[in-house]
C-alpha positions, 0 to 999 in steps of 0.5 A: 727902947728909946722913947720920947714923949712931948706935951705941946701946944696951947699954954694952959688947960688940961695938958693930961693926955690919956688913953680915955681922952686921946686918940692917935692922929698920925703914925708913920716914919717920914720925919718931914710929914711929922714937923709938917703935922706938928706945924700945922696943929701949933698953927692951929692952937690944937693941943697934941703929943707926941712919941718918938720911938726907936723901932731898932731899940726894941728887946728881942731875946737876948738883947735889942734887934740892933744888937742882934742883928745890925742896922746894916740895910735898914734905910736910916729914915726907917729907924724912928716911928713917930706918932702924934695925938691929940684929944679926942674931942679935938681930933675932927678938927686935927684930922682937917688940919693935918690933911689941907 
């Protein structure tokens, strides 16, 4: 499973993102809404990451779903998922951003 993982933001402060101090803003597979969101946070200073996944990379008995099955028919804008998140004491704030 191919995976990215991206801390941006702010330079400095803690840049630690965890499961007890983040929280998920926005999953989806629409690679311009993700630049957008991305944009919006930056603009806004707002500390977030980001994860990249190949949803066709994924294992699946004896080896991935790609591999087992193709990618035939799969529209190739459904092949990543992205997901973005950011702290949760930040999220409020995200949310409005992301959504104006």
């Amino acid at each position: 499973m191919q995976q990215e993982i991206s801390y941006t933001g702010v330079e400095g402060g803690d840049k630690v993102f965890t499961i007890f101090n983040s929280e998920s803003l926005w999953i989806g597979t629409d690679l311009k809404r993700f630049n957008e969101i991305r944009d919006k946070l930056g603009a806004a200073k707002i500390l977030y990451k980001y994860k990249v996944k190949n949803r066709l990379g994924q294992w699946a008995g004896r080896g991935t779903l790609r591999g087992n099955m193709g990618s035939f028919g799969t529209p190739s804008d459904q092949m990543y998922q992205y997901e973005i998140f950011v702290y949760r004491k930040d999220w409020e704030k995200a949310e409005y951003t992301a959504n104006r």
